[in-house]
mmCIF file as Biopython writes it, N, C-alpha, C and O atoms, coordinates in Angstrom:
data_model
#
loop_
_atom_site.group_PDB
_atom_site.id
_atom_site.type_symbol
_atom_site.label_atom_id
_atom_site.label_alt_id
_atom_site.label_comp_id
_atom_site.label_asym_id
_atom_site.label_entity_id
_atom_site.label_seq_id
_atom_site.pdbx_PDB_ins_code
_atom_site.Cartn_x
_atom_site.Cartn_y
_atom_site.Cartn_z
_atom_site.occupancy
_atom_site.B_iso_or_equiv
_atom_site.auth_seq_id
_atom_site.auth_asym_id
_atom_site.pdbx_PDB_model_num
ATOM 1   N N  . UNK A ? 1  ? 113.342 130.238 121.671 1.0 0.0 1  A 1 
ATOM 2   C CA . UNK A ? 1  ? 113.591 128.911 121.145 1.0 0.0 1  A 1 
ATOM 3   C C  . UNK A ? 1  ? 112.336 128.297 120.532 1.0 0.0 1  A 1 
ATOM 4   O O  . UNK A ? 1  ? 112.159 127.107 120.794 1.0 0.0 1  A 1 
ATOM 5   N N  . UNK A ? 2  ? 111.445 128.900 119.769 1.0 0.0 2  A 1 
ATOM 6   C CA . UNK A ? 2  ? 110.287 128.737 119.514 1.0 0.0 2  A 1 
ATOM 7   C C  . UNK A ? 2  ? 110.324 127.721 118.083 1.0 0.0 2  A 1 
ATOM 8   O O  . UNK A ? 2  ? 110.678 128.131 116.977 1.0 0.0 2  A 1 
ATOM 9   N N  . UNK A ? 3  ? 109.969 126.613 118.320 1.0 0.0 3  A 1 
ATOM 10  C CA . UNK A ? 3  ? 110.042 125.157 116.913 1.0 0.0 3  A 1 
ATOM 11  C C  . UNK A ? 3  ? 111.176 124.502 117.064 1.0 0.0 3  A 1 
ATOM 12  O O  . UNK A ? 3  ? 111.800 123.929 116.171 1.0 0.0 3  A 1 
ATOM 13  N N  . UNK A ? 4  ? 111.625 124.624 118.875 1.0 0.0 4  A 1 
ATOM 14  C CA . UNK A ? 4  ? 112.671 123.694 118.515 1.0 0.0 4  A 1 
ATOM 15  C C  . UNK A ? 4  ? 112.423 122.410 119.694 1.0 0.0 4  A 1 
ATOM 16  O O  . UNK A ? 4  ? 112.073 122.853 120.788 1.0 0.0 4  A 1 
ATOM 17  N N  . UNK A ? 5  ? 112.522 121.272 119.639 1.0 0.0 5  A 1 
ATOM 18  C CA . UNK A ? 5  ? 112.277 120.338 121.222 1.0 0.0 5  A 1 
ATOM 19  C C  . UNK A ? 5  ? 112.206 120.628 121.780 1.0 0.0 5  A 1 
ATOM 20  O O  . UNK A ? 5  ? 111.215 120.363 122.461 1.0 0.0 5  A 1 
ATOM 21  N N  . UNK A ? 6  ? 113.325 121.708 122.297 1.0 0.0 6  A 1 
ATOM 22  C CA . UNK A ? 6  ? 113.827 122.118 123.521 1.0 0.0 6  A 1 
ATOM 23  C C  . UNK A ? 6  ? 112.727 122.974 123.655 1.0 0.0 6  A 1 
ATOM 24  O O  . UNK A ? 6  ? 112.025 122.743 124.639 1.0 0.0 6  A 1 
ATOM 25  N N  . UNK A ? 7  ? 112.509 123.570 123.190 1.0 0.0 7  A 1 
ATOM 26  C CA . UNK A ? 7  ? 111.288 124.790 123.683 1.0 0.0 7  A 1 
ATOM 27  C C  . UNK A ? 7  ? 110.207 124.286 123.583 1.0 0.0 7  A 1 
ATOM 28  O O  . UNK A ? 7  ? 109.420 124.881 124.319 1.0 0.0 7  A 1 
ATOM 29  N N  . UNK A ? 8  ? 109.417 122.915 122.664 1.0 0.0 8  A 1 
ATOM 30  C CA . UNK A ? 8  ? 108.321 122.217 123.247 1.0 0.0 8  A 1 
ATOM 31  C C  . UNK A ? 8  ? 108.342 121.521 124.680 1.0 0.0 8  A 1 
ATOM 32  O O  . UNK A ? 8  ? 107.376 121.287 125.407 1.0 0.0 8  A 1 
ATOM 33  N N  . UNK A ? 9  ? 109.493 121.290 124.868 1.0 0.0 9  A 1 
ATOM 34  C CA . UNK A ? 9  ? 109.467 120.607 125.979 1.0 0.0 9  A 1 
ATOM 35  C C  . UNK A ? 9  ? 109.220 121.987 127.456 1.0 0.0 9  A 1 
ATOM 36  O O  . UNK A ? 9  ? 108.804 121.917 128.612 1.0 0.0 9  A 1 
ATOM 37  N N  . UNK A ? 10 ? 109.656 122.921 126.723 1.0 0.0 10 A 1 
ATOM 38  C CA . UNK A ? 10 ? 109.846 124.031 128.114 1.0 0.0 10 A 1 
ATOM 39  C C  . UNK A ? 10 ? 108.140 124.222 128.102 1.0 0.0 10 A 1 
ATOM 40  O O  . UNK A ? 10 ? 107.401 124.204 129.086 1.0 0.0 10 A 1 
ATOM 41  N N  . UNK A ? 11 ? 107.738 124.425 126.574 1.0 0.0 11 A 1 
ATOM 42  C CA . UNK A ? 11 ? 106.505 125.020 126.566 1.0 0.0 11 A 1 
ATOM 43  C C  . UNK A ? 11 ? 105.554 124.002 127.513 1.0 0.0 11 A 1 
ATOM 44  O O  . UNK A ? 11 ? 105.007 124.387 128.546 1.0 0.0 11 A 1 
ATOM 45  N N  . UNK A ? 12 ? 105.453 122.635 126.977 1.0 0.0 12 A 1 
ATOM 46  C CA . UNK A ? 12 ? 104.896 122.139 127.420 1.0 0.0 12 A 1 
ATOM 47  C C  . UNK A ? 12 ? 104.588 121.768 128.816 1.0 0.0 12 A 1 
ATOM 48  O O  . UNK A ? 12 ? 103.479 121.381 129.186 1.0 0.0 12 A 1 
ATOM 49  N N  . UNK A ? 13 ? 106.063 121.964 129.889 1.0 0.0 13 A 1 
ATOM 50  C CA . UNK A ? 13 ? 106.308 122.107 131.500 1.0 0.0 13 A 1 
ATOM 51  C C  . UNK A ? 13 ? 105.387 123.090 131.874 1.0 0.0 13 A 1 
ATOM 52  O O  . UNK A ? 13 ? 104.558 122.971 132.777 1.0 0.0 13 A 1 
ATOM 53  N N  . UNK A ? 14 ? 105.564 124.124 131.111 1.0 0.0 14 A 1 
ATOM 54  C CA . UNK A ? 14 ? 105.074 125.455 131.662 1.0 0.0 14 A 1 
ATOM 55  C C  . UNK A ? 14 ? 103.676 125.590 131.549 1.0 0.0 14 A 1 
ATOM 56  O O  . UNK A ? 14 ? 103.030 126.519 132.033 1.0 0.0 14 A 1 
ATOM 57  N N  . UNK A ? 15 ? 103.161 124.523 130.819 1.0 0.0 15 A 1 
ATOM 58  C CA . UNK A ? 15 ? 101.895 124.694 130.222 1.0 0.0 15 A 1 
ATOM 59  C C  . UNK A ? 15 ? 101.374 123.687 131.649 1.0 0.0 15 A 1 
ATOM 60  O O  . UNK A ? 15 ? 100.602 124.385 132.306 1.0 0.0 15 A 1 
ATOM 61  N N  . UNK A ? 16 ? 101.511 122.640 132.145 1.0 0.0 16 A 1 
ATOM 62  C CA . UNK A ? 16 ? 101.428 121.935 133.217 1.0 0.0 16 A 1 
ATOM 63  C C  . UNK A ? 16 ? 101.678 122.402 134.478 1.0 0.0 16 A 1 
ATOM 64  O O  . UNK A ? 16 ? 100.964 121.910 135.352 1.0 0.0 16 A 1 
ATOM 65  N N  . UNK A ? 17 ? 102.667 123.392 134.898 1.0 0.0 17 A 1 
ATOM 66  C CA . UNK A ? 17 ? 102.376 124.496 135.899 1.0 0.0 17 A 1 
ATOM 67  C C  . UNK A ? 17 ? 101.476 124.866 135.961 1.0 0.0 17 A 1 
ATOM 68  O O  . UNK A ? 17 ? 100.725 124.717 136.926 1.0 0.0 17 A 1 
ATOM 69  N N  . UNK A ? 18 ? 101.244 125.457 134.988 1.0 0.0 18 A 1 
ATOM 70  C CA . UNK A ? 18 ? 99.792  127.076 134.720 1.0 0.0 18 A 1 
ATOM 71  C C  . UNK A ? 18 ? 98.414  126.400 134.972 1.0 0.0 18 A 1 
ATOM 72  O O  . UNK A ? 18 ? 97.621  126.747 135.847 1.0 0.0 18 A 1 
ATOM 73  N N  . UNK A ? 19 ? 98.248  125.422 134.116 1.0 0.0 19 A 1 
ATOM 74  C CA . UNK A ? 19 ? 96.907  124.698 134.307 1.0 0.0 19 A 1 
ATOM 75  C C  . UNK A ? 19 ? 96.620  123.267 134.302 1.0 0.0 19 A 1 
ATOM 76  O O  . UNK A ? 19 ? 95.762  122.678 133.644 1.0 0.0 19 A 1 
ATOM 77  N N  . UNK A ? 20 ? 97.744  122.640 135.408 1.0 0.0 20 A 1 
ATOM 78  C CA . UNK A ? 20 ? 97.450  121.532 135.791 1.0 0.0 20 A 1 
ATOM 79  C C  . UNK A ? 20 ? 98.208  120.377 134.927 1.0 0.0 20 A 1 
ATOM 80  O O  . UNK A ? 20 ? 98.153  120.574 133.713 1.0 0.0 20 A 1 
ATOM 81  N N  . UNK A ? 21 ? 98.758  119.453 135.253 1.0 0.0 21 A 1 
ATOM 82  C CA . UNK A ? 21 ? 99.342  118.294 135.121 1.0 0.0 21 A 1 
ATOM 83  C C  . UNK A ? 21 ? 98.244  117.516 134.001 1.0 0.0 21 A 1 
ATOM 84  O O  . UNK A ? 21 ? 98.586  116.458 133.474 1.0 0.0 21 A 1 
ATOM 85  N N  . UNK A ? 22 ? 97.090  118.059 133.741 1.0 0.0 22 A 1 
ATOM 86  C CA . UNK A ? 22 ? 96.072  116.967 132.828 1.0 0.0 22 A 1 
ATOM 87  C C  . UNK A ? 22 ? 95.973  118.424 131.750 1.0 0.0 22 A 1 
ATOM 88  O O  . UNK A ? 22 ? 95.072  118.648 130.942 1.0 0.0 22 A 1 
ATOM 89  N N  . UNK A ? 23 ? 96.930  119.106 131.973 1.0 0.0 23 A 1 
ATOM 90  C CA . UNK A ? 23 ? 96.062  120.091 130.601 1.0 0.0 23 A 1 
ATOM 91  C C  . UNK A ? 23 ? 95.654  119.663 129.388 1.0 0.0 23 A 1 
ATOM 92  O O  . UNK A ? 23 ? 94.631  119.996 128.789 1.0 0.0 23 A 1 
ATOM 93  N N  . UNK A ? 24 ? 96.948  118.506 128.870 1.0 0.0 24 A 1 
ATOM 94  C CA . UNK A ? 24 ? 96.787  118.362 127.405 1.0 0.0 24 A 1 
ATOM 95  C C  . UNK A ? 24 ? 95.646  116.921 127.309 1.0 0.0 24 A 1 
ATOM 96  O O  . UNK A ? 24 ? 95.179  116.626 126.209 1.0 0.0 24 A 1 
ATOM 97  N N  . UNK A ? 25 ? 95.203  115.929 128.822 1.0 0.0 25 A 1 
ATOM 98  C CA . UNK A ? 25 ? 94.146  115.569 128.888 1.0 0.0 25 A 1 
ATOM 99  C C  . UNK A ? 25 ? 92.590  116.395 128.664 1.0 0.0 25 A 1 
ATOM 100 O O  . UNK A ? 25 ? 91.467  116.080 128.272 1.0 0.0 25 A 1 
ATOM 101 N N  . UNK A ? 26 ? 93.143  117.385 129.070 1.0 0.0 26 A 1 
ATOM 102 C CA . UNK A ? 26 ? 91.711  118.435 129.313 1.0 0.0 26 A 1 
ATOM 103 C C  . UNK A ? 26 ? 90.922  118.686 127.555 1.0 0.0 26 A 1 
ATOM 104 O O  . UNK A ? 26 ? 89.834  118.389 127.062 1.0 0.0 26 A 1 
ATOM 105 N N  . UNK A ? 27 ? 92.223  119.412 127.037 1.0 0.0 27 A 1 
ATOM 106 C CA . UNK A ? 27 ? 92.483  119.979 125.957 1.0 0.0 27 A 1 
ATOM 107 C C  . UNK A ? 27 ? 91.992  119.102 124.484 1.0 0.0 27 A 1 
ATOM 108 O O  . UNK A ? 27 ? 91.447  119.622 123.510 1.0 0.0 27 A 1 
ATOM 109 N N  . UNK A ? 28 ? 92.317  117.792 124.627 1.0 0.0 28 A 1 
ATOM 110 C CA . UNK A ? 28 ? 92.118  116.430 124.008 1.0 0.0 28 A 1 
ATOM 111 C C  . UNK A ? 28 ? 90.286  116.069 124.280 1.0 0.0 28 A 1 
ATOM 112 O O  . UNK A ? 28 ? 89.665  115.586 123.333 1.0 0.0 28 A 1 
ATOM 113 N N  . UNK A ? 29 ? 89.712  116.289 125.321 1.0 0.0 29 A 1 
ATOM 114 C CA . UNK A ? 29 ? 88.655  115.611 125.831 1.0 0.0 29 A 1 
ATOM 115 C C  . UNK A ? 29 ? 87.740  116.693 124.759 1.0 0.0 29 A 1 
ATOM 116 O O  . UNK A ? 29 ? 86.926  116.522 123.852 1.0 0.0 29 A 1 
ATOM 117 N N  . UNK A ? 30 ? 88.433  117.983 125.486 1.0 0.0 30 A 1 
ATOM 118 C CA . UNK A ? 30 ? 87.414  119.435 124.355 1.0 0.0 30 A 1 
ATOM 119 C C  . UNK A ? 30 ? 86.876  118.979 123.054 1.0 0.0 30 A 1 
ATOM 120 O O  . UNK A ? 30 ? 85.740  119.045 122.586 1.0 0.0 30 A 1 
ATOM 121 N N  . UNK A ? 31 ? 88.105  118.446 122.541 1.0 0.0 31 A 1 
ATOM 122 C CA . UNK A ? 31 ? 88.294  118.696 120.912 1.0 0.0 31 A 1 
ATOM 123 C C  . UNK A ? 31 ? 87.349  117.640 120.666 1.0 0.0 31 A 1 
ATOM 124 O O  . UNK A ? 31 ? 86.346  117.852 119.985 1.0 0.0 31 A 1 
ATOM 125 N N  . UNK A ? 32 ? 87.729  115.936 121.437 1.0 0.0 32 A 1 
ATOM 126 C CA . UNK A ? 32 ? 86.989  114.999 120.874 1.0 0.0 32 A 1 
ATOM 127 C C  . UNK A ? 32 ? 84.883  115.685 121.451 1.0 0.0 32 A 1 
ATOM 128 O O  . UNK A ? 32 ? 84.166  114.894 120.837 1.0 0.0 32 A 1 
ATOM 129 N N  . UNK A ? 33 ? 84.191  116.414 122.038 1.0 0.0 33 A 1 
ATOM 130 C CA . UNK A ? 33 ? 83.660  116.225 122.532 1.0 0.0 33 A 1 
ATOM 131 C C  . UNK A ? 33 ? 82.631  117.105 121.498 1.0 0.0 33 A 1 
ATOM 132 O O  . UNK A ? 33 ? 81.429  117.030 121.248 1.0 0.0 33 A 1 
ATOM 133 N N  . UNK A ? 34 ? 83.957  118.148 120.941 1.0 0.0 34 A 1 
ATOM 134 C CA . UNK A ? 34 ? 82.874  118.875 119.748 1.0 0.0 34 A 1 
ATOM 135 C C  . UNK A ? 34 ? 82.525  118.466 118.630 1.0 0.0 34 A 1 
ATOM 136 O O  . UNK A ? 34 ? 81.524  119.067 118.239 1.0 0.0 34 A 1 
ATOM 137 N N  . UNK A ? 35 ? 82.987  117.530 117.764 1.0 0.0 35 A 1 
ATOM 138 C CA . UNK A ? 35 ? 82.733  116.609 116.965 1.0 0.0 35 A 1 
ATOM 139 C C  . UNK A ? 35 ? 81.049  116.099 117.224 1.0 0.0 35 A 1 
ATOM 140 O O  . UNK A ? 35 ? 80.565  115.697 118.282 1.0 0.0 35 A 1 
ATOM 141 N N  . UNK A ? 36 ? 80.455  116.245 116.063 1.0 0.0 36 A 1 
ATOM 142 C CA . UNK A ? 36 ? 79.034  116.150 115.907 1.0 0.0 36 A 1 
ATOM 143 C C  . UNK A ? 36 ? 78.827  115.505 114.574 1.0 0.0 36 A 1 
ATOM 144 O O  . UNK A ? 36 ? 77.676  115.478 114.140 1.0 0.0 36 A 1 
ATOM 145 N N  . UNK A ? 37 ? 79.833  114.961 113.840 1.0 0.0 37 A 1 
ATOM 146 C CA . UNK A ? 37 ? 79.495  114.682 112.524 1.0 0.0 37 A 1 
ATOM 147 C C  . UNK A ? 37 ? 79.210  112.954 112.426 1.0 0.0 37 A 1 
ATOM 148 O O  . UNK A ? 37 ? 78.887  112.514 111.323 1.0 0.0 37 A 1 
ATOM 149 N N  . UNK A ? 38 ? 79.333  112.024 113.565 1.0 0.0 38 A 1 
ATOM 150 C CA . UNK A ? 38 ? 79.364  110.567 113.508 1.0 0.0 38 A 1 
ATOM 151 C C  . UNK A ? 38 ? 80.583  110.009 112.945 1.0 0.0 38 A 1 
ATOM 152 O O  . UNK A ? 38 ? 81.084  108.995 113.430 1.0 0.0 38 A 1 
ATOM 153 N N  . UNK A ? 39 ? 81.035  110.553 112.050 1.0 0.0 39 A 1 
ATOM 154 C CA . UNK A ? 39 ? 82.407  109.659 111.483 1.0 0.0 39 A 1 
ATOM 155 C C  . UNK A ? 39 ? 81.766  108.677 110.968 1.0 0.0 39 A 1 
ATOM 156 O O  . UNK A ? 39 ? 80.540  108.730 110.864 1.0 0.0 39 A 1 
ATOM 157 N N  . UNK A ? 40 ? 82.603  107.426 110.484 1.0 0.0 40 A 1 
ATOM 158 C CA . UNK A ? 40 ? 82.023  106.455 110.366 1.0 0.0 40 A 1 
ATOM 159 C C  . UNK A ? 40 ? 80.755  105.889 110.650 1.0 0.0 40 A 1 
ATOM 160 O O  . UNK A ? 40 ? 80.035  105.352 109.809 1.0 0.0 40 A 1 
ATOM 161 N N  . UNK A ? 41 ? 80.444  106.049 112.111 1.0 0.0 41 A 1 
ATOM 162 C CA . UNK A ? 41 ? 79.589  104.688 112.412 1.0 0.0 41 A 1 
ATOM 163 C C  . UNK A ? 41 ? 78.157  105.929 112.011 1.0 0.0 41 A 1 
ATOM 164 O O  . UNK A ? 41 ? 77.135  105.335 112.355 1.0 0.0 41 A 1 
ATOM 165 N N  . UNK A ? 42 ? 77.830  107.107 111.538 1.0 0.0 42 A 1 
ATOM 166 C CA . UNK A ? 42 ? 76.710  107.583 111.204 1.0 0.0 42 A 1 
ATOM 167 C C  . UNK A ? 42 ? 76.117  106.476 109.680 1.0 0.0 42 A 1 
ATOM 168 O O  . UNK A ? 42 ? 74.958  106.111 109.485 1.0 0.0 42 A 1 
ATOM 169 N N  . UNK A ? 43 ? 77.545  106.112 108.659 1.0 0.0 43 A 1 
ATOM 170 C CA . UNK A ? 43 ? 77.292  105.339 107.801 1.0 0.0 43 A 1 
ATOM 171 C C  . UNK A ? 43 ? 77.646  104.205 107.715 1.0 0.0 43 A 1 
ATOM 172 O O  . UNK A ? 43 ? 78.714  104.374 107.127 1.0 0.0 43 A 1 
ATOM 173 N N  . UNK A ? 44 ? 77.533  102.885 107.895 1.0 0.0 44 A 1 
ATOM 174 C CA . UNK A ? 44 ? 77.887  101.802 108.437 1.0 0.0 44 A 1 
ATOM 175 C C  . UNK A ? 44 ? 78.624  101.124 107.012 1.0 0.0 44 A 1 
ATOM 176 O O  . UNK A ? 44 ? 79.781  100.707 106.952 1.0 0.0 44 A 1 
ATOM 177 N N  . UNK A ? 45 ? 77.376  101.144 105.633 1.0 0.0 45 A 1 
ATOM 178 C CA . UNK A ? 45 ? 77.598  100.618 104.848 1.0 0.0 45 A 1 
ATOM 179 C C  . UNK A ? 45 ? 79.519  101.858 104.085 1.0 0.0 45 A 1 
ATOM 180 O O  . UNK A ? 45 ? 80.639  101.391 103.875 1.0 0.0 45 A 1 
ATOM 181 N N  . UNK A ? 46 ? 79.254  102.704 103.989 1.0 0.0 46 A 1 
ATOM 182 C CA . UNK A ? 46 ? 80.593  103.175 103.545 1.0 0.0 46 A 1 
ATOM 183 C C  . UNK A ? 46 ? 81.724  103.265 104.162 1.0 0.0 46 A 1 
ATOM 184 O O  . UNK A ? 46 ? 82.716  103.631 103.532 1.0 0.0 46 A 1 
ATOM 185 N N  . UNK A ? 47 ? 81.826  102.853 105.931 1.0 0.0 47 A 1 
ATOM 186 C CA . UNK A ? 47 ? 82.768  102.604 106.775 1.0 0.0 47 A 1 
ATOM 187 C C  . UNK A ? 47 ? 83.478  100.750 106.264 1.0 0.0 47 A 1 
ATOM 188 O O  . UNK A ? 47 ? 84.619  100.321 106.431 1.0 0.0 47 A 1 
ATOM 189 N N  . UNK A ? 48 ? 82.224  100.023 105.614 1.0 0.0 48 A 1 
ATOM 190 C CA . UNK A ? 48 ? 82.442  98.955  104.928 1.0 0.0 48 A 1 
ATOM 191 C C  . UNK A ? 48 ? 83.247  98.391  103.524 1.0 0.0 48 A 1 
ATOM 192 O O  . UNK A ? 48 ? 83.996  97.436  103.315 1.0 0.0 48 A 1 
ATOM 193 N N  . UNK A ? 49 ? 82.696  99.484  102.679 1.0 0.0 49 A 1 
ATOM 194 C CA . UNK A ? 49 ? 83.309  99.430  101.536 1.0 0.0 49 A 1 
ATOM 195 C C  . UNK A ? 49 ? 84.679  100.463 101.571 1.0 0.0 49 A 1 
ATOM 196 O O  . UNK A ? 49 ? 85.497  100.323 100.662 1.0 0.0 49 A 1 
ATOM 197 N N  . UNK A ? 50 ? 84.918  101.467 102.592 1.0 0.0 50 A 1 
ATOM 198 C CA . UNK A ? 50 ? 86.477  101.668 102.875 1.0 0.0 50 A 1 
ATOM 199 C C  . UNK A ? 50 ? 87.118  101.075 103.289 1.0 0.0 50 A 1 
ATOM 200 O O  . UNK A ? 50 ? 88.280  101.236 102.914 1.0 0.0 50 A 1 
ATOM 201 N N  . UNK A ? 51 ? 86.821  99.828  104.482 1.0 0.0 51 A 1 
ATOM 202 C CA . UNK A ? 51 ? 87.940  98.951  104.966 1.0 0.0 51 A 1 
ATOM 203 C C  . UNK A ? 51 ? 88.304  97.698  103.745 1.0 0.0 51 A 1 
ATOM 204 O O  . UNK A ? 51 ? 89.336  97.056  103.546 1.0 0.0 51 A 1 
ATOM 205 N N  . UNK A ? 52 ? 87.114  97.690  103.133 1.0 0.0 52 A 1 
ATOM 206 C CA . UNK A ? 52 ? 87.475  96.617  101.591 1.0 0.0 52 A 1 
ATOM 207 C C  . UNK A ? 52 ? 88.534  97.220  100.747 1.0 0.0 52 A 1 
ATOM 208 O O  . UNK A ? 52 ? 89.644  96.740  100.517 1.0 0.0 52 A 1 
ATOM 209 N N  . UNK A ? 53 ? 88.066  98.279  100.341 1.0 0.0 53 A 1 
ATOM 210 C CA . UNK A ? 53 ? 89.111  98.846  99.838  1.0 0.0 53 A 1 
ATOM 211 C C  . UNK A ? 53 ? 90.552  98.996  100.645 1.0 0.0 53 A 1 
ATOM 212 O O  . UNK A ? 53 ? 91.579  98.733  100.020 1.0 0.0 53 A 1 
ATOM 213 N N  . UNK A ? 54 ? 90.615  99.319  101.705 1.0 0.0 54 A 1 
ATOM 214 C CA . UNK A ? 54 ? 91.703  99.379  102.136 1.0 0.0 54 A 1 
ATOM 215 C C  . UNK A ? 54 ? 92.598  98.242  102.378 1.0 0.0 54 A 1 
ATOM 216 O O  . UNK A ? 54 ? 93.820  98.258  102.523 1.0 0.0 54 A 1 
ATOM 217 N N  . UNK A ? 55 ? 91.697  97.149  102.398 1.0 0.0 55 A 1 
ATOM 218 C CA . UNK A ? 55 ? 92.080  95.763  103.128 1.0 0.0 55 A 1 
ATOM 219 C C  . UNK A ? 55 ? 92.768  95.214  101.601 1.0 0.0 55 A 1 
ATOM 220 O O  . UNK A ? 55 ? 93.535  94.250  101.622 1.0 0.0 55 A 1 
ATOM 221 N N  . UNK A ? 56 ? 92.487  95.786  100.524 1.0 0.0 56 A 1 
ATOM 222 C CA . UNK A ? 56 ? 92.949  95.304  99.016  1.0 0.0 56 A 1 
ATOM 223 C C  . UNK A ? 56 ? 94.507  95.636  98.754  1.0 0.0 56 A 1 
ATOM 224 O O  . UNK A ? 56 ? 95.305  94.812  98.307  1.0 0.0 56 A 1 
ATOM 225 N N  . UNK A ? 57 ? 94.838  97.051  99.121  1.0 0.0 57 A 1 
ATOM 226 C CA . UNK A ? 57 ? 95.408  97.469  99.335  1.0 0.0 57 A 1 
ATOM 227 C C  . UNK A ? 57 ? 96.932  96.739  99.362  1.0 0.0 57 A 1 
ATOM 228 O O  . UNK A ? 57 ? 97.078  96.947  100.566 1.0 0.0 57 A 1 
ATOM 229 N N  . UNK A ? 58 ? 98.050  96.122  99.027  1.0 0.0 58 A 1 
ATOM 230 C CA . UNK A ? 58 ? 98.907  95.760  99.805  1.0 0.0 58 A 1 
ATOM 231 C C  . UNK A ? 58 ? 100.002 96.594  99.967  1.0 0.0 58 A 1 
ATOM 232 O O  . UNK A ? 58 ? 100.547 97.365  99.176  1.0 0.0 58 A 1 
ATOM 233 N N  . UNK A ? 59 ? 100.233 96.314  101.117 1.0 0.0 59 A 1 
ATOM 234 C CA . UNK A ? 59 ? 101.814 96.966  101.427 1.0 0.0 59 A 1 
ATOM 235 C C  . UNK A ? 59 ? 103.612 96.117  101.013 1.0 0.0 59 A 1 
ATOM 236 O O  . UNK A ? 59 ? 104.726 96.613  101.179 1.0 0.0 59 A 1 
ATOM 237 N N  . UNK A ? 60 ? 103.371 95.217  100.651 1.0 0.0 60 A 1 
ATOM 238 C CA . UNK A ? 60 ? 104.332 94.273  100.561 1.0 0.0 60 A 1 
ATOM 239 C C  . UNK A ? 60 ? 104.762 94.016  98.756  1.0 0.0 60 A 1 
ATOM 240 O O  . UNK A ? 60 ? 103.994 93.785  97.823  1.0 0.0 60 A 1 
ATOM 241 N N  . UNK A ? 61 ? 105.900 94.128  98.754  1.0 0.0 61 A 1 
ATOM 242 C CA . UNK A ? 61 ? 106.550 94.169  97.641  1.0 0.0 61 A 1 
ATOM 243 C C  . UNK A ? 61 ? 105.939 93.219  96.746  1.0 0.0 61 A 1 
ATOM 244 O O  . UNK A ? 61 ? 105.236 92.366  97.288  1.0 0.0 61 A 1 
ATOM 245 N N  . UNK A ? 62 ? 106.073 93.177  95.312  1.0 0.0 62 A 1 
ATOM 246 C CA . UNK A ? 62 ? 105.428 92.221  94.480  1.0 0.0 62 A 1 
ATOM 247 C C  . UNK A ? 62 ? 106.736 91.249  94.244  1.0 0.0 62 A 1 
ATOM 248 O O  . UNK A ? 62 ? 107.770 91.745  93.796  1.0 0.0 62 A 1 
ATOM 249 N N  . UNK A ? 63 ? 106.667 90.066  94.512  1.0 0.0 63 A 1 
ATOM 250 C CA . UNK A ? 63 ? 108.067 88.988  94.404  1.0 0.0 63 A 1 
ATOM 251 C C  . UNK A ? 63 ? 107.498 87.922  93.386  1.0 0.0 63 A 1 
ATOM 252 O O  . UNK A ? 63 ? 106.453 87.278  93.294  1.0 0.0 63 A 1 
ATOM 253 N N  . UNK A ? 64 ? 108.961 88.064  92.485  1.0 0.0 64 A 1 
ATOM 254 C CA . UNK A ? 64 ? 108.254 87.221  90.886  1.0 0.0 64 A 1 
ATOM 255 C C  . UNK A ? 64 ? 108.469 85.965  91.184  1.0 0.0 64 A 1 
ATOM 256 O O  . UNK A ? 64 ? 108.147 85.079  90.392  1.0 0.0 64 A 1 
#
């Protein structure tokens, strides 16, 4: 049943048997922990001029 709910959901039980009730805590902590690049806050000023830009942005219909 492999790509279907039903079998994420089995996978995922089974995956919490095998290695613990926090696996996909465990698994999550890994990933964030190898990250070495700063993201954002390495550049302050271009984390700035993306939220401007983004903040311009609208989501809401244009009404005449």
């Amino acid at each position: 049943m492999a790509g279907t709910q039903l079998g994420g959901k089995a996978a995922a039980k089974r995956n919490k048997e095998k290695y613990g009730s926090d696996f996909y805590a465990k698994i999550g902590a890994m990933g964030g922990k190898k990250g070495h690049t700063g993201g954002f806050f390495a550049n302050r000023e271009l984390a700035r001029t993306a939220g401007a830009k983004g903040g311009r942005i609208s989501r809401r219909t244009k009404k005449a």
